[in-house]
C-alpha positions in Angstrom: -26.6 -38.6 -32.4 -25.9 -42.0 -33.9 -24.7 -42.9 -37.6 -25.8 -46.5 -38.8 -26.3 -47.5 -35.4 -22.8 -46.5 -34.0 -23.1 -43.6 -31.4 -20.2 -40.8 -32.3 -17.9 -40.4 -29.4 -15.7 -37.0 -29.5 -12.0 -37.6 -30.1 -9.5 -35.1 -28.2 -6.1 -34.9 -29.8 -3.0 -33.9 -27.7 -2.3 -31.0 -29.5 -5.0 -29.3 -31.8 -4.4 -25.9 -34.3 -7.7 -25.4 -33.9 -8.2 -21.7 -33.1 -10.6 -23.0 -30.6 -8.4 -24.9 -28.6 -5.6 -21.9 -28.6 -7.1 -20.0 -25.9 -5.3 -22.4 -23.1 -2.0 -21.9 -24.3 -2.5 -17.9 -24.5 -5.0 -17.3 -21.6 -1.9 -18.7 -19.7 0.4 -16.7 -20.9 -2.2 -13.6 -20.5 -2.3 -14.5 -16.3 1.5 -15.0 -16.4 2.0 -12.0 -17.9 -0.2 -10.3 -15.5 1.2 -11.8 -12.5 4.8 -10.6 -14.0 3.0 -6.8 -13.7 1.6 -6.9 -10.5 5.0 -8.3 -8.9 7.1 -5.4 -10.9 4.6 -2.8 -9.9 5.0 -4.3 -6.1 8.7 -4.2 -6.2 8.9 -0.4 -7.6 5.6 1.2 -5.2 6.8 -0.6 -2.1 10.5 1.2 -1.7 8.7 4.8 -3.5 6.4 4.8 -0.6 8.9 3.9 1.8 10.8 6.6 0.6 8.3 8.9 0.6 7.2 7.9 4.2 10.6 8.4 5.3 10.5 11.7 4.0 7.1 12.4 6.0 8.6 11.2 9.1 12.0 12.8 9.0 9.7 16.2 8.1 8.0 16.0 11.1 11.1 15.0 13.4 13.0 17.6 12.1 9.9 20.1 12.7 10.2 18.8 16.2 13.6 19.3 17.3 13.3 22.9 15.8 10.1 23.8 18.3 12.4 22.1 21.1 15.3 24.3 20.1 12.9 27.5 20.0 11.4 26.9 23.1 14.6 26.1 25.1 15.9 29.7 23.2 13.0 31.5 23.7 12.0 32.3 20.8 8.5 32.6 19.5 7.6 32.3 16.2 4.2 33.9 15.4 2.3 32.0 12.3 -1.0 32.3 10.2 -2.3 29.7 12.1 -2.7 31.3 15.2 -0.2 29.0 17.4 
């Protein structure tokens, strides 16, 4: 588009309160924010599910040393199961 001849050039200020031009300085702040959530829900699942994988594994040990300590008794233990 031209005026009298002279073709209009867009000017681009440094900073702008033009609600248009907010969206950089919060969409920033929106993925900063996010990243801040993943990272605090990555440092509390990580050591719950190593807890609770510790619990599953020292379940199971503990399950075994009991059958070992049966068996070198004697005793048999009938269950539901059938085993």
């Amino acid at each position: 588009m031209t005026r009298k001849g002279r073709r209009l050039r867009p000017r681009l200020r440094a900073h702008s309160d033009h609600p248009s031009h907010s969206y950089a300085r919060t969409g920033d702040s929106r993925h900063v924010n996010t990243a801040a959530e993943i990272v605090l829900a990555l440092l509390v699942l990580v050591p719950f599910g190593l807890v609770v994988g510790l619990f599953i594994w020292a379940a199971f040990k503990d399950g075994e040393e009991d059958r070992a300590l049966q068996a070198r008794l004697g005793i048999r233990r009938k269950t539901r199961l059938g085993r």
